[in-house]
N, C-alpha and C positions, 0 to 999 in steps of 0.2 A: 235840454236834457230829454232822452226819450223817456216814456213811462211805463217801464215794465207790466206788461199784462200778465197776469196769471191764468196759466191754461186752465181749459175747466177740467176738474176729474170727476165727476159727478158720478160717471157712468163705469169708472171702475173703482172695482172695491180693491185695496190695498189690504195685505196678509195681517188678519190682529189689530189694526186699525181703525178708529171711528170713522167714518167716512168725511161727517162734515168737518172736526175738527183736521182732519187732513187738508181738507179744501181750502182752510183758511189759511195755513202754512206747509205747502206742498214740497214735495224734496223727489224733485222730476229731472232723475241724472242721464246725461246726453252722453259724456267721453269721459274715457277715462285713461291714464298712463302711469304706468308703475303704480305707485302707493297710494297717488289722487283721481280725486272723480271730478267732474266740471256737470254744473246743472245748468237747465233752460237760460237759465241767465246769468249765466257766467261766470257764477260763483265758483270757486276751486274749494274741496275739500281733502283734508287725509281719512281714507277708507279705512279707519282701525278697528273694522268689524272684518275685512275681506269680504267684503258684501255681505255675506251670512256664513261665516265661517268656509268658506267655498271659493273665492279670490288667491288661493294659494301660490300662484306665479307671479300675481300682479298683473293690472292691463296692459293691453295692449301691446299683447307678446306675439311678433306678426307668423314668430315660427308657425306658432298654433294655428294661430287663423290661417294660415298657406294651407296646412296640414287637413283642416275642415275643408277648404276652399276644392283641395286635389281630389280628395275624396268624395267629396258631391258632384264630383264632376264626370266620377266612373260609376257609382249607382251612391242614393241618397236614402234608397231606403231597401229593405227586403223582410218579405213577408216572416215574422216570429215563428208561425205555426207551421210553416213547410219548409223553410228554407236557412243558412244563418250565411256568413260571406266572413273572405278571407281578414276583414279588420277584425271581425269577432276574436275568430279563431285565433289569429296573432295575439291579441291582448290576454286573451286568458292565458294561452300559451308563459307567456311576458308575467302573470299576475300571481302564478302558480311557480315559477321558476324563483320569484323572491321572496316567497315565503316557505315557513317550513314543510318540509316535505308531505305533512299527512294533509294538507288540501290539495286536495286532485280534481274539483270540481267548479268550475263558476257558473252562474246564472246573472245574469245581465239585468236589469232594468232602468226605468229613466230618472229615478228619482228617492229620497230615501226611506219614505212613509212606504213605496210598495217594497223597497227592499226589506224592510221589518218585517211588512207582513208577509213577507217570502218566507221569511225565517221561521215566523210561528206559524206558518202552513207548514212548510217543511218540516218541521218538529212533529208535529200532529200526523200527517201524513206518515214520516217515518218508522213511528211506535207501531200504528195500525197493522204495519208491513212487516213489522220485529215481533210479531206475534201478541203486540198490548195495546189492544183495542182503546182502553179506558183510562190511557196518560194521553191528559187533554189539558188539562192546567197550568196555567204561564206565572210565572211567580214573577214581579216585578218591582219595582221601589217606590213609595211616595215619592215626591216631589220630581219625578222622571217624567222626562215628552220623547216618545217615541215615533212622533207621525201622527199625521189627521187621518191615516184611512182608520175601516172600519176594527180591525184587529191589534193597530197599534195605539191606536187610543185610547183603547179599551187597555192595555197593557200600561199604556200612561196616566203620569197623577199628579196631573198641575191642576189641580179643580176648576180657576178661573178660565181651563181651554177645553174644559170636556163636557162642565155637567149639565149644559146648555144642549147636550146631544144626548143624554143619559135617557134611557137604561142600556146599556150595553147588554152584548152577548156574556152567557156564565163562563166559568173557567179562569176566571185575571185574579189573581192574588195578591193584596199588599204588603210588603212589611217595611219598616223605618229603614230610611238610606242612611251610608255615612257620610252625616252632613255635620263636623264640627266645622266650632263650638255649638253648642244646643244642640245637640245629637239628642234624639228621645229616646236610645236607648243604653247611654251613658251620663247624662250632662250631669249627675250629680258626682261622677267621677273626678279624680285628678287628671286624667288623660284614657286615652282612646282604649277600652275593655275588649274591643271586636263582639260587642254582643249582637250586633246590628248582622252581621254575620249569622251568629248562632240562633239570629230569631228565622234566617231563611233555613235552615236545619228545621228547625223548630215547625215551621211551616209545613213543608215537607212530610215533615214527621204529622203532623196533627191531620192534613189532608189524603194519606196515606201517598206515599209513596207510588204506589198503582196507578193512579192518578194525576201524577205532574210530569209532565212531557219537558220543559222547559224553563228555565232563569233564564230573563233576560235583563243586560245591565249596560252602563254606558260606564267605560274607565274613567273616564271623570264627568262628574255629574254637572253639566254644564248648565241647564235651567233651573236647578237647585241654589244657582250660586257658585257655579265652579270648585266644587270639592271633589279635593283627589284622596281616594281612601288612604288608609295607614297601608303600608306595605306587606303585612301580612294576611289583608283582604281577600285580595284573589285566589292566590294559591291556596285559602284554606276553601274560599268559594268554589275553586276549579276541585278537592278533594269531595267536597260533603255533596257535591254533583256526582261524582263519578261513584261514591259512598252507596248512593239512595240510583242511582243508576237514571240519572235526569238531564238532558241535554243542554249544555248552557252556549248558550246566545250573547256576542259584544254586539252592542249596537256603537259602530264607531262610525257614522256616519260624519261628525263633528272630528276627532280627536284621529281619524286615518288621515296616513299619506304625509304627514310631515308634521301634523299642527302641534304634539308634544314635542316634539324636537326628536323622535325617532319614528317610522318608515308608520308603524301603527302603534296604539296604546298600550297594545298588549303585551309589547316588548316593556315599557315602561312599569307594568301592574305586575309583571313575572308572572303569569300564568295567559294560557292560549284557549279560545273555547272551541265548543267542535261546529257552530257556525260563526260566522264571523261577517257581520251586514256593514257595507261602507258606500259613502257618495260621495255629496260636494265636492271636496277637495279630489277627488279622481278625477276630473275633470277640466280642476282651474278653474270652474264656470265656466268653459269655453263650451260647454254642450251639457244638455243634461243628461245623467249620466250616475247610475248606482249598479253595487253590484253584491251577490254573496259569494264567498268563499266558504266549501262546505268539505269539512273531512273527510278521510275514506271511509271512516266506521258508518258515515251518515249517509252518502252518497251513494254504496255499495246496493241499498238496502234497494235503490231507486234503475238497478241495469236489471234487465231481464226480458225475455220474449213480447212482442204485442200482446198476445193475449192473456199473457200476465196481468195486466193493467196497472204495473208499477210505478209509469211515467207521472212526473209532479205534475199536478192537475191545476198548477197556474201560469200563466204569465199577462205580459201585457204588450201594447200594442207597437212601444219603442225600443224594449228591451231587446237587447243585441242590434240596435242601428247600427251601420256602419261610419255613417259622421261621428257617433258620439264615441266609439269605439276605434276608431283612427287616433280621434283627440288625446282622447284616453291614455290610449297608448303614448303619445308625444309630450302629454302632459307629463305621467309620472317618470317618463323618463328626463325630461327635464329636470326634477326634481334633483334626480340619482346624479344626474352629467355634473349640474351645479352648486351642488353640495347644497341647498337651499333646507335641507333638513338637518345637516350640519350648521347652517347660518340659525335654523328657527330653533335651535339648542342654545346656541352661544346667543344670540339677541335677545333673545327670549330672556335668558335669568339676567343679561343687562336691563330689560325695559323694566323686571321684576324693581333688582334694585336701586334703580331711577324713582320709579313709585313708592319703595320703602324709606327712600332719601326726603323727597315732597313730605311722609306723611309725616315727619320729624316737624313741618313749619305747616301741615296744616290738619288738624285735633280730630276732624270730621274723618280719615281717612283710619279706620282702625287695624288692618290684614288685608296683604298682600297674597291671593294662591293663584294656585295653579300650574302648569307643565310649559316648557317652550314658548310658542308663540300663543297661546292660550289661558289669559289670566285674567283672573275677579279682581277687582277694588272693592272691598266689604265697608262699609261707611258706620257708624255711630247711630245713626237716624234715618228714618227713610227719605233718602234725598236724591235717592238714583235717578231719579227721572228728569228733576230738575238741573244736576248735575249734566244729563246728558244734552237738556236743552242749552245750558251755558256753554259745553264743548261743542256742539253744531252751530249756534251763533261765531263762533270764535275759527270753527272750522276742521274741526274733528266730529267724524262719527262713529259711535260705540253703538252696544244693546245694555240697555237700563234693568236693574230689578228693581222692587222698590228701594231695598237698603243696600245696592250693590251695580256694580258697574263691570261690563267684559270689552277686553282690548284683546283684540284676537287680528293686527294688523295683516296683511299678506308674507309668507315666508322670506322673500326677497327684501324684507326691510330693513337699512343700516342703524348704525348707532347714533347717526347723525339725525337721524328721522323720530330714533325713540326719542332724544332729546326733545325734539319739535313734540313728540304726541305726549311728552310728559307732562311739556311748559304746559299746555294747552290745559289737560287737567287737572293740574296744579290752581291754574287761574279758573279755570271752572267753581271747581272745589270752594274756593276763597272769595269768589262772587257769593254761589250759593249759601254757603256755612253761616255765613253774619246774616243774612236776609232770612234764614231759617230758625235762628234764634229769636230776631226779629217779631217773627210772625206769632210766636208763642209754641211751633214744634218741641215738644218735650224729646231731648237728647237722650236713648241708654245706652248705658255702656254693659248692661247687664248679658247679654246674649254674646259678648265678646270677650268676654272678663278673660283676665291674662291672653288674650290673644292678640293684643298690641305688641307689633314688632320695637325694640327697642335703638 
């Protein structure tokens, strides 16, 4: 028998990860086709994360790669600051035609952390130009990740990913997301108050109005645990915005292009904001690749003479490539050709209720949320992580919380696939749960109370 070598990874650092403990069980994927990935040695997995929310086609889609392949082949690259090319042009063209009509502008970039902080430059920038110098303020959620750069971090509020970099720049304002059960600005309620809402009112209000340029928010809070607000969230969000005269920001880098099971989130939440920041999934992961969609009220502010000096005073160095911007293109229309957003609608509440069937035989599994292709497993105890190492031995891979689990497979996934990625953690589940009692893990059910599906 031969004996597997494990390459060494010493020398790179892995996103979030300890280095050594990586070294010791490395997960180093080679190919991948449709919904599995195949690693250095040979192992086959199901990809129920879409690599990182971002696998939306599935691998090994040769259209696309033709499509990158054609287009590197006529220019691969062209200068951001002098020049854009005719892929750009098409896809915004293409990006603007299927959404609603008051975005009339796009901005490009390679990735979703600078698309954020496009956004809240943009914001800032825009007020300066609308005559209000001093709405500089980004209001944002606890438990929300925005991006590692410097402006969206600063806007995000995962503690264990920020405060290693802390002190941030002034301006970023917190207040409680809607995160049931335990919402901390209801949990002693019978159900959902929207006060969590009215504290960003509130915020507003205490910070003076003059001073807040931007909300920015993600349709469903996806590093929180996958909470999708009550339905009269947004639209009261999108009013106490327009109220207090404060531009509000999706960050739908995660939850665009198909992954609720509609084209973006914001169809999903009923209300539209006046930017709108989106990646991964535009792309497929076949190229990197982000971009903002920005209204006419916002973008108007930004046309006028050179020596005006209205022009947005950022970009970056891939933004508007024409590889990623070809793909782009071929991607989301894939998308639209193959009904793949109509499949991540309808698979989607099948994998749901496949997970709420498992949680009937097994006690540790408490709520099922989430939209389409985009769902949390909430668990009784903190087992996510264990849970996800017993799915990876077994041959699924997810992203763990501590008390919580997300399956966000590829659009393209059948009913016969969710069966397979269900078994999978179902027997995870049932490995971990008795081994967790075991060890003396104290189980509550308190943070979940009545939110056991029955």
């Amino acid at each position: 028998m031969i004996e597997q070598v494990v390459p060494d990874t010493a020398r790179v650092m892995v996103d979030f990860t300890q280095m050594k403990s990586f070294g010791q069980d490395p997960l180093i994927l080679e190919s991948g086709e449709g919904i599995r990935v195949t690693d250095v040695f040979g192992k086959t997995y199901i990809d129920g994360l879409s690599g990182v929310f971002t696998v939306n086609l599935g691998h090994g889609v040769q259209e696309i790669i033709d499509v990158a392949a054609e287009q590197a082949r006529k220019i691969a690259f062209t200068a951001p600051t002098m020049a854009t090319n005719p892929a750009a042009l098409r896809f915004a063209d293409f990006l603007i035609g299927i959404t609603p009509e008051q975005y009339s502008t796009v901005k490009f970039f390679s990735g979703g952390s600078e698309a954020n902080e496009a956004a809240i430059k943009l914001a800032r920038q825009y007020w300066m130009q609308a005559g209000h110098p001093r709405k500089y303020k980004v209001i944002s959620r606890y438990r929300s990740y925005h991006g590692g750069t410097g402006h969206a971090m600063a806007a995000s509020a995962q503690t264990a990913w920020k405060w290693k970099f802390e002190p941030y720049a002034p301006g970023f304002i917190h207040v409680t997301p809607p995160a049931r059960p335990a919402c901390a600005a209801c949990r002693s309620a019978a159900g959902c108050t929207l006060a969590c809402v009215d504290l960003i009112e509130q915020a507003i209000v205490e910070e003076h109005e003059e001073t807040v340029a931007a909300v920015i928010a993600e349709p469903v809070m996806l590093s929180a645990g996958v909470h999708v607000p009550h339905p009269d969230y947004f639209p009261r969000l999108r009013e106490i915005c327009d109220r207090h005269n404060v531009l509000l920001i999706y960050d739908e880098i995660i939850t665009g292009f198909g992954r609720t099971g509609r084209l973006f989130g914001a169809e999903r939440v009923g209300a539209w904001p006046d930017i709108l920041s989106c990646g991964k999934g535009i792309s497929g992961g076949y190229a990197p690749l982000s971009a903002i969609l920005i209204a006419d009220r916002v973008s108007e502010a930004f046309w006028g003479e050179p020596e005006a000096g209205v022009q947005f005073w950022a970009g970056h160095t891939f933004g508007g490539n024409p590889v990623a911007c070809a793909v782009g293109e071929a991607a989301v229309r894939r998308l639209l050709d193959h009904d793949l957003i109509g499949n991540a609608d309808r698979v989607g509440d099948y994998m749901a209720e496949r997970i709420a069937d498992a949680a009937t035989r097994q006690p540790a599994i408490a709520e099922v949320r989430g939209l389409g292709m985009l769902r949390g497993v909430a668990f009784t105890g903190p087992i996510g992580h264990q849970v996800y190492d017993a799915a990876r031995r077994r041959g699924l891979l997810t992203r763990p919380g501590a008390d919580w689990l997300a399956l966000a497979p590829p659009l393209c996934t059948t009913r016969d696939e969710v069966d397979e990625i269900v078994a999978i953690l179902e027997a995870a589940v049932g490995e971990v749960e008795p081994a967790s009692r075991h060890a003396g893990q104290t189980v509550s059910n308190e943070s979940y109370a009545g939110s056991r599906k029955s």
